[in-house]
N, C-alpha and C positions, 0 to 999 in steps of 0.2 A: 253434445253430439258424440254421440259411439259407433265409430265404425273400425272394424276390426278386416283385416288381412289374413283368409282364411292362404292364401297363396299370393308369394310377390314375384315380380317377374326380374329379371338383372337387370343390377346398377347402372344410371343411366350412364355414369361414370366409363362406364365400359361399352355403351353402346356409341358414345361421345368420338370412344379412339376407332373405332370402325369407321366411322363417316371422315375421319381424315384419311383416314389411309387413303378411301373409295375420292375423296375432293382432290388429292395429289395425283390421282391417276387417272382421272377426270380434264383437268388442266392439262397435263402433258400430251397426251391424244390428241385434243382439239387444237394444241394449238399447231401439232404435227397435222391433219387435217387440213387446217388453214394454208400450211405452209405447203404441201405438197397433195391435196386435191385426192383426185382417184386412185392413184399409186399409194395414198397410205390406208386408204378406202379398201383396197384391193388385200395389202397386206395383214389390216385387223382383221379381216371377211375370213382369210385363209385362217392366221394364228386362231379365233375364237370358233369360228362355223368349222374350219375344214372344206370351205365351198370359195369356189373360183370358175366361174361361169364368162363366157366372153365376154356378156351384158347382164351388168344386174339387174338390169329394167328388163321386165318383162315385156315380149310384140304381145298383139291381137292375137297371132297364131297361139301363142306360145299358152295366156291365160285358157282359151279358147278350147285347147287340148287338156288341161288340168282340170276346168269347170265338168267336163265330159268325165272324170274316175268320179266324181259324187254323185253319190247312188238317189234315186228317185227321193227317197225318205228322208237323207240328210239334205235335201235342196228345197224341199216341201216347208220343213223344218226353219232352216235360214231363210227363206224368204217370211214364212211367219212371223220370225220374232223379228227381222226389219219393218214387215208391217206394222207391229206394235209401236217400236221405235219409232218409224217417222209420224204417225200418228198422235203420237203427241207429242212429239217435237212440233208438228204442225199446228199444232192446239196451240203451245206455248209461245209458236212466232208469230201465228195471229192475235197474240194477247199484246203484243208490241208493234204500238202503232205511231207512227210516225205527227207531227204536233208539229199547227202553226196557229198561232193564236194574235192578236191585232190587242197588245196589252194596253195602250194610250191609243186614240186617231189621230192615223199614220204612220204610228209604231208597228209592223211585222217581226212578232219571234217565233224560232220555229227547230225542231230536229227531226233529222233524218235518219233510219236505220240500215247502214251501208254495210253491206257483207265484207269481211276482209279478205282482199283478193287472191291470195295463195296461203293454201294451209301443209304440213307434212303432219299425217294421221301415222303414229306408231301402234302397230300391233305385235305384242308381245307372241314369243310362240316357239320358243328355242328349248323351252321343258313342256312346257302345256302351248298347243294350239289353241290361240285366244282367239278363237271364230266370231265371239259376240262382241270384241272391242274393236270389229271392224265396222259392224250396225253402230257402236257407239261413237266413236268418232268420224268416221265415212259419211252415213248413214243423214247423222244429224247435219256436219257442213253442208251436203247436198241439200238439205231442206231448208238455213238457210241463204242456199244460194254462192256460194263460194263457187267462183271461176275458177278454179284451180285447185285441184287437191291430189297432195300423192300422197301413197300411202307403202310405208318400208314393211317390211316384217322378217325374222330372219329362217335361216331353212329349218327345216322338222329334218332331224335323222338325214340328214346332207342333201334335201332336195325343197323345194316348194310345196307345202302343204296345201293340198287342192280344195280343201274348204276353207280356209282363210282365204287364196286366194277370189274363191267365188264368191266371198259375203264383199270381199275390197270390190271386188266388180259390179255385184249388183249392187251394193251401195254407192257408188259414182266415184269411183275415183277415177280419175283422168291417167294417171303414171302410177307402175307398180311395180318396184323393187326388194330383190330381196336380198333382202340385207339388214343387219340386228345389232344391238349394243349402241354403244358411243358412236362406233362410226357412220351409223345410218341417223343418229341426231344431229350429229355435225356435217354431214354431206348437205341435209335437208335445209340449216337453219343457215349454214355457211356459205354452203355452196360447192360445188367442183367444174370440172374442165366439163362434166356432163350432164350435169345435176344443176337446173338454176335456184338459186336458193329461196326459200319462202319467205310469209311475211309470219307466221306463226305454230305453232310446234302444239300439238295435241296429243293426249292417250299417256295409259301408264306403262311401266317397265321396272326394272330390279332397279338395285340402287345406285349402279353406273347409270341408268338412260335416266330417273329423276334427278342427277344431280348435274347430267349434262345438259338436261332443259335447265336447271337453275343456274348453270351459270352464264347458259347461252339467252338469259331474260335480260331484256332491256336493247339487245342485236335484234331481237325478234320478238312475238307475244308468244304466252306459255298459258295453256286452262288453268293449267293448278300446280303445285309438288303437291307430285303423288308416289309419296314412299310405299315403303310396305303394307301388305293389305291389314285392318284394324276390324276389329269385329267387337263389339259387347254388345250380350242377352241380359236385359233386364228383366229379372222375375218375381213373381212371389209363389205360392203354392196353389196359384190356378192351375198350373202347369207342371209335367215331370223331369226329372231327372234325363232319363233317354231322350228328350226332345231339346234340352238345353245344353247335354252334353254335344246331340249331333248338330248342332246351329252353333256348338263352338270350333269342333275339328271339321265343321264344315269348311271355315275358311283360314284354318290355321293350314292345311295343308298346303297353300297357296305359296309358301315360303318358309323358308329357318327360322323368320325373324318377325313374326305375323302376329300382334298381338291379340290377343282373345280371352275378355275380359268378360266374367261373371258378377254382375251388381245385384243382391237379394238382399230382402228382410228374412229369409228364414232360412237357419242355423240346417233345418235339416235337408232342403232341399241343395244347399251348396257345398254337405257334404255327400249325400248321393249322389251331386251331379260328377263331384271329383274321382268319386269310384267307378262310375259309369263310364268316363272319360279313359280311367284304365282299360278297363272291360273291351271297350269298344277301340283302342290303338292295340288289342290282340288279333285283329279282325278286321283293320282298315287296311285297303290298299297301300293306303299312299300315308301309313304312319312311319315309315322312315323320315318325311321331312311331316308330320303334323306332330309327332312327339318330341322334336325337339326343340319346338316352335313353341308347345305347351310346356315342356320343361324350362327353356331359358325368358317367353312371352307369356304364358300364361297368368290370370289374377281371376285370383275369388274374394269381393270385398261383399263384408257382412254389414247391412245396415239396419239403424232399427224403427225407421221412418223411411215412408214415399219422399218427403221433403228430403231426406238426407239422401236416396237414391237417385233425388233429380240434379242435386247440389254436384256429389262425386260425378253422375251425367256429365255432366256441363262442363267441368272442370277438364275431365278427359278428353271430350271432343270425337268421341270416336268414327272412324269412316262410316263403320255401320251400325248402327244399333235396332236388334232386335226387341221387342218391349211385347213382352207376353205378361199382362198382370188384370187385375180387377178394376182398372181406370186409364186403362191405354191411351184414347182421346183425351185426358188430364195431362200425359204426359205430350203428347202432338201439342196442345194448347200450351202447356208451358215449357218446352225444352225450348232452347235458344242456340244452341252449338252442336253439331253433328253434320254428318256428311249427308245420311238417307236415312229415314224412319223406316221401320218393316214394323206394323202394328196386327199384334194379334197371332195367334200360334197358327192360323190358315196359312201367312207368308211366311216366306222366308228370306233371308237374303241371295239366296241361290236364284230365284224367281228374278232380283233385279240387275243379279250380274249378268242373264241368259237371254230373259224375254221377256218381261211381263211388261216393258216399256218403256219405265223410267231410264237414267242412264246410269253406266256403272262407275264411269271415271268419276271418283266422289274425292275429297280433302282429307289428307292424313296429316302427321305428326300436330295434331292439333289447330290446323288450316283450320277447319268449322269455325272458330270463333269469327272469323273477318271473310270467308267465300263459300258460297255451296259449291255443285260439282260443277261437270264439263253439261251443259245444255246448249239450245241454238244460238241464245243470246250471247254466248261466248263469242260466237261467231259473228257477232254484229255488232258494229263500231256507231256508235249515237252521236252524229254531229251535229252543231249547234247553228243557225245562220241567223241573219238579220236583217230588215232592209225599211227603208225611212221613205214614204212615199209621196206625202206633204213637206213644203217649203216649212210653214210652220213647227213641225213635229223637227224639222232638221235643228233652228235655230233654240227650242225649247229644251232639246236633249244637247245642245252645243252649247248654252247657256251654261247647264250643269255639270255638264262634263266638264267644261273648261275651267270653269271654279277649284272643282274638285283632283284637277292634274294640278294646276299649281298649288292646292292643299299641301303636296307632296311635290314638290317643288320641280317636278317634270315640264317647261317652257314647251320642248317640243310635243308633247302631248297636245295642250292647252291651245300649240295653235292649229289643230288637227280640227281643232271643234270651233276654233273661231272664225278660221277660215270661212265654216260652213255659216258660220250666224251674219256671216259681213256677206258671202256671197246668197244667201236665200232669206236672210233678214235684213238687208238694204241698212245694216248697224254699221259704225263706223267703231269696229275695235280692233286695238291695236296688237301687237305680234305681242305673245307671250303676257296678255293680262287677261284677267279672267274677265269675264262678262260680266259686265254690271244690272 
């Protein structure tokens, strides 16, 4: 195998002492939070926002007056790409259906697909207005079915950003607060004096709000860690230089620390794409944070096989992978690890983070091997029940059960089932022996 490192991004070494710093500061918060409720709620709002409002929660009125500054075209706009969104969420929660099946007669087994009762939906929004991670997390718990959903976000420029707050609205959220960072995950997941606390924590954020869903998992449920945004274009020379450069500072911009990784068999196309990548951070808006994200994240690996481009694929896991080559459906059919496919140089990943349907909250620092992203079924708890409707069926699964607890020498197990074989099989067995 030759794969070569046309560009390496910084030593993991170093990205290692960042994430302690962010986990020491992460802990100390929450458990200030825990300790004193809205008063330190109030206090983080002030130190990071600069915003101190009488109520973080938004009234009726108050949304009601913000929906009204978005202009006919951006409300046309968001309600479009929620349609999209709940559309196939709705596809996707009618693919899960609920199962009872009669496995012996008399035997009922069966699951249920139970919405989880309170969710808190994070929308990022304190450098970029995340309008479309309110379709993605709102959007979707409403479709399936979630009684309760609040949703935080924090101010734009010291105030409520009036399209975020209208995508939270039309997408169903019951409570909406504004409020951002650590202390809008730990109000939601913890709780305060005003705030009742959920049963589970959705949506992405920088690397204080994923690491305070990570530690606030197992208090509550969490979609995913979802670190920084991850991007690799896999190409060959179906495709150019200008279109693989812009699919990489496309989502390099998104942060300092956004990896955007270039996988190719061909020498020339990854070094044009690296010069184009120049070219184009003279002329991009927002290349104060995409240029530094490609100078310390960026990777261009050169391979000399599709097998060896699916191989590094996999390995990396990346959130997104765009796959522009001569056997795209080769690559759908065998990649195994990744957040979201974009096949073909029609999409983009820009298409799934916005509108086109799918969701955006996808699996970073190499999540894809064991989760996909945030979809409905996130939101739906799969319970299991049972029930024994014949005398028969009771004493024949009490027969073997009972065997089988004192296999493992559990007495009180064994008389759980014998009970059942003396009382509906007229047998006369004794406490703590297996059925004979």
């Amino acid at each position: 195998m030759t794969i070569q490192y046309l560009k390496q991004s910084k030593p993991e070494v170093e990205r290692s002492q960042d994430d302690a710093k962010v986990r020491e500061t992460v802990e100390a918060t929450l458990k200030d939070i825990e300790t004193r409720g809205d008063v330190a709620v109030r206090e983080l709002s002030e130190k990071f926002d600069n915003y101190s409002p009488e109520s973080y929660r938004l009234s009726e009125e108050e949304i009601q007056q913000l929906i009204a500054q978005v202009s006919p075209r951006d409300m046309e706009d968001i309600k479009f790409a929620q349609e999209q969104v709940r559309n196939f969420a709705q596809a996707q929660r009618d693919s899960m259906l609920d199962v009872e099946v009669e496995t012996m007669p008399g035997v009922i087994l069966g699951h249920k697909n139970i919405p989880v009762q309170s969710v808190g939906c994070y929308i990022p929004g304190g450098k970029f207005p995340m309008v479309a991670s309110a379709h993605m997390s709102v959007a979707t718990a409403s479709v399936a079915g979630v009684p309760r959903i609040i949703a935080c976000t924090p101010p734009f420029k010291g105030k409520p950003n009036p399209a975020v707050i209208a995508a939270m609205h039309l997408g169903g959220a019951h409570e909406i607060y504004v409020m951002g960072g650590i202390q809008a995950i730990g109000a939601m997941a913890i709780g305060t004096q005003t705030i009742d606390p959920v049963h589970m924590l959705v949506g992405p954020g920088n690397a204080f709000v994923a690491e305070a869903k990570r530690q606030l998992f197992g208090r509550v449920g969490i979609d995913l860690f979802a670190g920084p945004t991850e991007t690799m274009v896999i190409a060959d020379e179906t495709v150019d230089a200008e279109i693989c450069a812009t699919d990489l500072l496309g989502q390099a911009e998104h942060g300092y620390n956004s990896p955007a990784v270039l996988l190719t068999n061909s020498r020339k196309l990854a070094e044009e794409t690296m010069a184009e990548i120049e070219r184009l951070l003279e002329i991009l808006p927002t290349a104060d944070t995409a240029s530094v994200s490609w100078r310390d994240y960026g990777e261009v690996i050169l391979c000399d096989t599709y097998e060896e481009m699916l191989e590094v694929a996999d390995d990396i896991a990346s959130e997104h992978v765009q796959v522009m080559t001569d056997r795209d459906d080769w690559f759908l059919e065998n990649m195994t690890c990744y957040g979201a496919l974009f096949l073909g140089p029609r999409t983009n990943v820009s298409n799934g983070d916005k509108v086109i349907g799918t969701n955006h909250t996808l699996p970073t620092k190499k999540a894809g091997r064991y989760t996909g992203g945030l979809w409905v079924g996130k939101y739906l708890k799969t319970h299991s029940y049972q029930k024994i409707t014949t005398d028969e069926a009771a004493v024949k699964i009490g027969e073997y059960g009972s065997r089988l607890c004192m296999l493992e020498g559990f007495a009180g197990h064994a008389e759980q089932c014998n009970v059942r074989v003396r009382r509906y099989g007229n047998k006369d067995v004794p406490y703590a022996q297996g059925a004979e």
